[in-house]
ZATORRO-146572 format. One record per residue (C-alpha): x, z, y; residue number from 1; residue in one letter. Coordinates in steps of 0.02 Angstrom, whole numbers, plus 50000, padded with zeros to 5 digits. Layout:
<rs>
<r><east>X</east><up>Z</up><north>Y</north><resi>NUM</resi><resn>A</resn></r>
...
</rs>
This chain:
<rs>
<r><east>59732</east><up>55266</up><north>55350</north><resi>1</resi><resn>X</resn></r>
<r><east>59848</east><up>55403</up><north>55269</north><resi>2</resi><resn>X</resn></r>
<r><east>59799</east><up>55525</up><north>55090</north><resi>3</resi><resn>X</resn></r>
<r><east>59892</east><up>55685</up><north>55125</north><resi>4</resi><resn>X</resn></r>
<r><east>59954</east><up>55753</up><north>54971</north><resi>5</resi><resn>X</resn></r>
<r><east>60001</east><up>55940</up><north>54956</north><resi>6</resi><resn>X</resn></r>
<r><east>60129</east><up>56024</up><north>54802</north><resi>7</resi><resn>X</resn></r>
<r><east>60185</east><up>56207</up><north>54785</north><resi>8</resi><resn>X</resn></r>
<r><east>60307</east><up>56265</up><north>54698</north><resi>9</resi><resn>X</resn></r>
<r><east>60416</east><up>56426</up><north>54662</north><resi>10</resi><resn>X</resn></r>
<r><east>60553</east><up>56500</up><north>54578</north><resi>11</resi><resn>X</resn></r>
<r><east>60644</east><up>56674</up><north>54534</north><resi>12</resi><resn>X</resn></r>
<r><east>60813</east><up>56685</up><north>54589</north><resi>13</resi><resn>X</resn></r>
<r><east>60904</east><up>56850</up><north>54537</north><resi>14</resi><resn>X</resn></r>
<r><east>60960</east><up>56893</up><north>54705</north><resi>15</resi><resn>X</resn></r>
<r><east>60899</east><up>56976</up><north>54855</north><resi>16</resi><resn>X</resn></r>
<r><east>60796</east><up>56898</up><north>54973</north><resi>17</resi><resn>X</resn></r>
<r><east>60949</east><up>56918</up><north>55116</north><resi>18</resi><resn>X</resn></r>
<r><east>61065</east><up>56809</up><north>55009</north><resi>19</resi><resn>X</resn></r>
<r><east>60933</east><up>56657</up><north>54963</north><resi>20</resi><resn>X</resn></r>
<r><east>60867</east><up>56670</up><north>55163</north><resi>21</resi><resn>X</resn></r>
<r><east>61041</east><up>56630</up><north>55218</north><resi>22</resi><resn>X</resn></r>
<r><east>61075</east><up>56497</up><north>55112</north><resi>23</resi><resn>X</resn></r>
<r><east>60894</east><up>56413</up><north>55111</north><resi>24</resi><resn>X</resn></r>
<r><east>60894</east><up>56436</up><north>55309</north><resi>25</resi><resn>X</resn></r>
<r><east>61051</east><up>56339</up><north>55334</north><resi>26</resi><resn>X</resn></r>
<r><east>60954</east><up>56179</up><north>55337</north><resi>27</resi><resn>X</resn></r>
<r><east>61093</east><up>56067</up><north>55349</north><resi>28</resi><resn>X</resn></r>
<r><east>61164</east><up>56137</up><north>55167</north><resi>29</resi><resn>X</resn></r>
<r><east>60988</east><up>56062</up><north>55067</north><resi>30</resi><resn>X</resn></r>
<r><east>61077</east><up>55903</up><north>55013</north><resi>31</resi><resn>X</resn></r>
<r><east>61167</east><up>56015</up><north>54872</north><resi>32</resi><resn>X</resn></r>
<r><east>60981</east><up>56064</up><north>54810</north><resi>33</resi><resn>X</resn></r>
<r><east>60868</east><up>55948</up><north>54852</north><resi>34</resi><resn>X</resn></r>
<r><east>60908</east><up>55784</up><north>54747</north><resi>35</resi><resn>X</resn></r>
<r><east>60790</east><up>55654</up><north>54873</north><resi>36</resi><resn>X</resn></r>
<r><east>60880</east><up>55713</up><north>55011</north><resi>37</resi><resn>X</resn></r>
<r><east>61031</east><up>55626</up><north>55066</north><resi>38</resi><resn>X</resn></r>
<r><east>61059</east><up>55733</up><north>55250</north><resi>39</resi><resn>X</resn></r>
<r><east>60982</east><up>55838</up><north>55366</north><resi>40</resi><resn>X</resn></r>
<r><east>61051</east><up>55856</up><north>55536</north><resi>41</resi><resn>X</resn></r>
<r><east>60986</east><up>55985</up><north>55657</north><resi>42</resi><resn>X</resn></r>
<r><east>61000</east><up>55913</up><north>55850</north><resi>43</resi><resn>X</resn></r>
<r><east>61119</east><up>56004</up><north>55960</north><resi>44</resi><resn>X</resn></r>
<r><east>60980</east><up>55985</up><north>56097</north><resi>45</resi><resn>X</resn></r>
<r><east>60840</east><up>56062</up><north>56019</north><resi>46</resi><resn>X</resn></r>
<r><east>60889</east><up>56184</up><north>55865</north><resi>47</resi><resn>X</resn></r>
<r><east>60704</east><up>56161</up><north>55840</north><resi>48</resi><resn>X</resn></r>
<r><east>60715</east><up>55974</up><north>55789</north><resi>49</resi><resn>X</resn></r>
<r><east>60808</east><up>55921</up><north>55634</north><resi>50</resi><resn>X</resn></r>
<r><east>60828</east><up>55733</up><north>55562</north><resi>51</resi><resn>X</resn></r>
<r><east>60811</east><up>55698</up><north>55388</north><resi>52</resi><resn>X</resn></r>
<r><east>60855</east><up>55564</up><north>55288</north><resi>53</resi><resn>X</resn></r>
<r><east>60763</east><up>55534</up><north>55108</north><resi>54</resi><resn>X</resn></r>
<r><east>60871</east><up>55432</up><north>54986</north><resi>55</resi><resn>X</resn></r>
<r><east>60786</east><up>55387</up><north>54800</north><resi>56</resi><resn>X</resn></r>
<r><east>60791</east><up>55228</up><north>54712</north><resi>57</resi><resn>X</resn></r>
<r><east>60857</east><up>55122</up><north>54840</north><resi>58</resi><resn>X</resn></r>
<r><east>60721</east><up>55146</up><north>54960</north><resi>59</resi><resn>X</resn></r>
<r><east>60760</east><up>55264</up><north>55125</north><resi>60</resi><resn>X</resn></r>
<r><east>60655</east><up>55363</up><north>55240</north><resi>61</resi><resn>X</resn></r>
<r><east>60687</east><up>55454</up><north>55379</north><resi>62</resi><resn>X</resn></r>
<r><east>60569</east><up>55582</up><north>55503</north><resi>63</resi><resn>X</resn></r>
<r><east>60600</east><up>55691</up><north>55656</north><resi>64</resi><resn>X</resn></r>
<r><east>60542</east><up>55865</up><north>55584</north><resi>65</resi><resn>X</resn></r>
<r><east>60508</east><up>56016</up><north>55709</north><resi>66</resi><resn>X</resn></r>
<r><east>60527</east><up>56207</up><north>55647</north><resi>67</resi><resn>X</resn></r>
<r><east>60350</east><up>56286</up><north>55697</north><resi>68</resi><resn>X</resn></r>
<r><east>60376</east><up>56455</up><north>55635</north><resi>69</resi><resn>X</resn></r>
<r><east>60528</east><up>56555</up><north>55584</north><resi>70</resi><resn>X</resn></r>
<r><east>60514</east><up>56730</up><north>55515</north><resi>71</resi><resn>X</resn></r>
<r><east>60690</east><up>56802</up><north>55436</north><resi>72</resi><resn>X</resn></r>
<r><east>60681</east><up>56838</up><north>55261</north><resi>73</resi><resn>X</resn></r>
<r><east>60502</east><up>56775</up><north>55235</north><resi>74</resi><resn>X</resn></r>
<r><east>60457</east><up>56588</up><north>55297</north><resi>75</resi><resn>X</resn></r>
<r><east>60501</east><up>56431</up><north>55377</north><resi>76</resi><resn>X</resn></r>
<r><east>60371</east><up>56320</up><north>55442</north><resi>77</resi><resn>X</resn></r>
<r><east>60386</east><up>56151</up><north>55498</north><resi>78</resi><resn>X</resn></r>
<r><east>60308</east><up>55970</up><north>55533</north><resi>79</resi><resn>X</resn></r>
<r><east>60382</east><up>55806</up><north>55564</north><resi>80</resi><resn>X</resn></r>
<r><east>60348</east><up>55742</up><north>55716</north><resi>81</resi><resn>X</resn></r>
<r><east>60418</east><up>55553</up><north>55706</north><resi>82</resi><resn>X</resn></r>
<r><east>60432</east><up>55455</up><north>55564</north><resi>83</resi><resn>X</resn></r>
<r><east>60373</east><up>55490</up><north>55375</north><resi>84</resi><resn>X</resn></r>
<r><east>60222</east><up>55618</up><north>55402</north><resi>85</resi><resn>X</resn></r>
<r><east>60241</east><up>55788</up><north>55324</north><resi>86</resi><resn>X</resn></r>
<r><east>60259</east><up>55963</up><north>55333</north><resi>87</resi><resn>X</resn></r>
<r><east>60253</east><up>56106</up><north>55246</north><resi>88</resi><resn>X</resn></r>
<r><east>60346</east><up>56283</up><north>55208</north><resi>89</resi><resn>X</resn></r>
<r><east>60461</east><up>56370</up><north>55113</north><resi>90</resi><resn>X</resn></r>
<r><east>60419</east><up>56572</up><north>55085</north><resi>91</resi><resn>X</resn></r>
<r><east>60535</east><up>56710</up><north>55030</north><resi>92</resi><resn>X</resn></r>
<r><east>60470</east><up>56882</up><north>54931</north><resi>93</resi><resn>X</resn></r>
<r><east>60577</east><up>57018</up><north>54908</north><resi>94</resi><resn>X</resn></r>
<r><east>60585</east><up>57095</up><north>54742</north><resi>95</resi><resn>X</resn></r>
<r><east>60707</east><up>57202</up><north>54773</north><resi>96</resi><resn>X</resn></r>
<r><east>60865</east><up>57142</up><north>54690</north><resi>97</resi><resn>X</resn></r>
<r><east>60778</east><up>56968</up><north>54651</north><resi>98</resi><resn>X</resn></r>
<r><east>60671</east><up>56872</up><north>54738</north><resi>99</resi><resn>X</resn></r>
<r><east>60540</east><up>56703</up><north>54737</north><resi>100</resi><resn>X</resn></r>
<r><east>60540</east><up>56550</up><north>54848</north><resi>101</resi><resn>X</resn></r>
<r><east>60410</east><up>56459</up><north>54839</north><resi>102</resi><resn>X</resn></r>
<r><east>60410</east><up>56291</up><north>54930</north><resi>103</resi><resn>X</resn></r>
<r><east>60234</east><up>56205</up><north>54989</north><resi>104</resi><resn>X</resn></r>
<r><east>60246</east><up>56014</up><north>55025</north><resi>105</resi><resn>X</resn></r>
<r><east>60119</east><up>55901</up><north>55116</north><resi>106</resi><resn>X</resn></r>
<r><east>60156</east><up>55723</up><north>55158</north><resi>107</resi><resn>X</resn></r>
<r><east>60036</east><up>55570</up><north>55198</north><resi>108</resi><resn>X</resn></r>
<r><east>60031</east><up>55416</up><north>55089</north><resi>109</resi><resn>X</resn></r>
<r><east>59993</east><up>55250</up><north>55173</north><resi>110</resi><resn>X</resn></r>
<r><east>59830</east><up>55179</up><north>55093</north><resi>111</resi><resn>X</resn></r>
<r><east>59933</east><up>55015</up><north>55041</north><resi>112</resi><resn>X</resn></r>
<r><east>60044</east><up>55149</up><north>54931</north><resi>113</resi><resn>X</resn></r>
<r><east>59898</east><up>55254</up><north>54871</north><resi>114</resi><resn>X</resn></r>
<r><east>59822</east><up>55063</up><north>54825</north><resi>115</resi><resn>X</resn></r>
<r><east>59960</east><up>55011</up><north>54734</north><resi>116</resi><resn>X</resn></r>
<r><east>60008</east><up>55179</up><north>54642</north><resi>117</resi><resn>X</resn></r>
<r><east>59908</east><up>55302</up><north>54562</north><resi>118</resi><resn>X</resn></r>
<r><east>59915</east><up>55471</up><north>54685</north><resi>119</resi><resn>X</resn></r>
<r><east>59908</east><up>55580</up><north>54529</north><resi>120</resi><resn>X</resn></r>
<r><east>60063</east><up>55485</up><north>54438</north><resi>121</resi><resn>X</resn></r>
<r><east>60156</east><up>55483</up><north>54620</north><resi>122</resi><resn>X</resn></r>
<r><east>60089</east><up>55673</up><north>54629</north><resi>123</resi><resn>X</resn></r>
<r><east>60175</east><up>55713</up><north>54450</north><resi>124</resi><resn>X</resn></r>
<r><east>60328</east><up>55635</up><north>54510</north><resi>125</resi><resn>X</resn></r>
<r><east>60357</east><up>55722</up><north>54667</north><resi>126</resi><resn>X</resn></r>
<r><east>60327</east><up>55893</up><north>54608</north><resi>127</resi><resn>X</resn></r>
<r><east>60428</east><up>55894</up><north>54474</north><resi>128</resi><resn>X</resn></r>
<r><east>60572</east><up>55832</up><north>54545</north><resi>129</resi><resn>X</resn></r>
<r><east>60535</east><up>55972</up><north>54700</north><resi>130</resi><resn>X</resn></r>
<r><east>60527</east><up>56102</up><north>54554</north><resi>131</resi><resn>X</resn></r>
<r><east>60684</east><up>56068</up><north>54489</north><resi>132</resi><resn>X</resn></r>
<r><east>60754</east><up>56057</up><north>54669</north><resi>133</resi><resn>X</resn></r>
<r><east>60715</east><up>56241</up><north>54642</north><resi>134</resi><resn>X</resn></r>
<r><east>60806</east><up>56266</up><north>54488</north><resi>135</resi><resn>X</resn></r>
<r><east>60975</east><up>56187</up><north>54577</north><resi>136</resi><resn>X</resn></r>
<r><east>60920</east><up>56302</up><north>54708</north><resi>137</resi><resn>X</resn></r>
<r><east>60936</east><up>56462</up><north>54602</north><resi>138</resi><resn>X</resn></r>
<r><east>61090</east><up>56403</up><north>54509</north><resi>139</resi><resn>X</resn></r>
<r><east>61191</east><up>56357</up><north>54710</north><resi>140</resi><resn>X</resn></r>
<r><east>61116</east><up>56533</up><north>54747</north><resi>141</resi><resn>X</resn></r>
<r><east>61161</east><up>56620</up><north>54602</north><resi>142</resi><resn>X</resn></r>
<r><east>61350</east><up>56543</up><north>54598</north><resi>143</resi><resn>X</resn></r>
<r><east>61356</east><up>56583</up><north>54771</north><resi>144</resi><resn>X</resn></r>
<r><east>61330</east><up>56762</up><north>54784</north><resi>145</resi><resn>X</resn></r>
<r><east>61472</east><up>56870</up><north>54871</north><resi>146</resi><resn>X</resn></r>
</rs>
């Protein structure tokens, strides 16, 4: 039996919404954000399917993760569909010559886990670390404007 835990988060980035699309959509680029995760792969195959690999404190994890809804300059959608259960999606708003990203996270923890750590301390954990995965975000976004 599995506790899904869910975390939102977003951030301003002082460009427009065309610039952090085509850096945030270029899934196989997160590793320069996104501090947990060590590579993301998307299968020649299936576009659709991407494998990740999660890398923190010598513990690894890896999932199959399927793209359920793509909308240019607004959201990604996805689930995993093998390995570590989660999903979620990342959502762009245009503000004109700035924009927010705000990324929703939902993953299941294994009742042994949720028995031997406290959800709301593991909770704490995850989204700040996703939050300031948004800050590195901005900054690659921001020093990476043409």
């Amino acid at each position: 039996m599995s506790d899904w835990l869910e975390h939102s988060v977003q951030v301003e980035v002082e460009t427009p919404v065309e610039h952090v699309w085509s850096l945030w959509s270029d899934l196989e680029q997160m590793p320069r954000w996104m501090k947990w995760i060590d590579s993301v792969q998307i299968l020649e195959d299936d576009p659709e399917l991407s494998r990740w690999t999660l890398a923190s404190g010598g513990l690894e994890f890896r999932w199959l993760s399927r793209i359920l809804k793509v909308t240019p300059n607004q959201i990604i959608q996805w689930e995993s569909v093998d390995g570590l259960p989660n999903r979620g999606a990342i959502r762009f708003y245009d503000r004109g010559d700035r924009s927010i990203v705000k990324l929703t996270v939902a993953y299941a923890i294994p009742g042994i886990l949720g028995q031997l750590m406290d959800n709301l301390f593991l909770g704490r954990v995850v989204e700040s670390t996703i939050q300031a995965d948004l800050e590195r975000f901005r900054n690659y976004a921001l020093a990476h404007r043409s």
